[in-house]
C-alpha positions, 0 to 999 in steps of 0.5 A, a space after each residue: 092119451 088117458 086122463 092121467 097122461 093128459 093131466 102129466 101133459 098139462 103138468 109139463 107144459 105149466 112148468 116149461 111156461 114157467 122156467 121159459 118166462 122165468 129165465 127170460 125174467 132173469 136173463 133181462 130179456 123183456 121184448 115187452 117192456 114200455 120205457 121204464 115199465 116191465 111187465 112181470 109175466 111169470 108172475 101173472 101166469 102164477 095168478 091165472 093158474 092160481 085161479 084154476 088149482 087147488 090151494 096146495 098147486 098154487 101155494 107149491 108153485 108159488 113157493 117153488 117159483 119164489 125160490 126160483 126167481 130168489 136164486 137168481 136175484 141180486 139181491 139174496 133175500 126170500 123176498 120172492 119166496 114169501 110174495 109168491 107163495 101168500 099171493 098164490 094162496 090169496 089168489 086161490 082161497 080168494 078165486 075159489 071162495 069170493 070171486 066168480 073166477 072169471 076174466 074180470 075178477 082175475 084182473 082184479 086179482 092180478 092188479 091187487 097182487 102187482 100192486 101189492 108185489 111192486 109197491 112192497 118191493 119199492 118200500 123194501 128195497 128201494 124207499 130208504 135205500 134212496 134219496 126221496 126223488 129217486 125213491 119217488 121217481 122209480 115208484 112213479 115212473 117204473 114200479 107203478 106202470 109195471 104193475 099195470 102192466 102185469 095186470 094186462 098179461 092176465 089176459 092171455 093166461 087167464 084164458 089159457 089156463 082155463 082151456 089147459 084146466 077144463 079140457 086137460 085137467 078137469 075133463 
């Protein structure tokens, strides 16, 4: 296979990574989830490729899945649109220029950006839409723990990425 085709390859298998996690995000198929936390891995697969590729591969994908994953949300904002896209340009600008791109700065990363993703979903949708306990109950008990939880997907991702990058993309 030439450079070319084996950057296209790399390109196609992103991409059907990304529209398997998304629909079984989408579809409610979580075989992963631990009580009342779901890990969001579609989006700790955008931070571990977001650490390999270039500012604009990242914003573009994070834009592109964002309105992806709002497309089949319930509840019709751009909410996904916006998080994605900043959280693929910080995790690029911030693995490329800040951090040493290895394991432990991408779980740093990744536990930043769930955080940040979670806790903005609760104070936007669930914090004043409730009664202070439930508000309180799923930060606690559901939004938190899937943030750390999304954090340990980095893992596998993490690497992954770093092998489909070095040997495929940036021979």
């Amino acid at each position: 296979m030439t450079a070319k085709g084996e950057k296209l390859f790399a390109i196609w298998v992103n991409f059907l990574i990304f529209v398997i996690l998304a629909f079984a995000h989408n579809t409610g198929f979580r075989p992963f989830s631990i009580g009342s936390a779901n890990p969001f891995s579609v989006f700790a697969l955008l931070i571990a490729f977001s650490m390999f590729a270039t500012e604009w591969s990242s914003c573009f994908t994070g834009l592109f899945l964002g309105i992806f994953m709002d497309s089949a949300s319930a509840n019709g904002s751009i909410f996904y649109t916006a998080v994605f896209f900043l959280a693929a340009l910080f995790v690029s600008v911030t693995s490329r220029y800040f951090f040493n791109n290895n394991i432990r700065a991408a779980i740093v990363i990744c536990l930043i950006c769930s955080l940040l993703l979670f806790g903005t979903r609760w104070l936007i949708f669930y914090a004043f839409n409730m009664s202070v306990n439930d508000s309180m109950s799923f930060l606690l008990r559901s939004a938190l723990p899937s943030a750390v939880y999304t954090t340990v997907f980095i893992i596998p991702f993490y690497y992954f990425e770093r092998l489909l990058f070095k040997q495929l993309i940036n021979q």
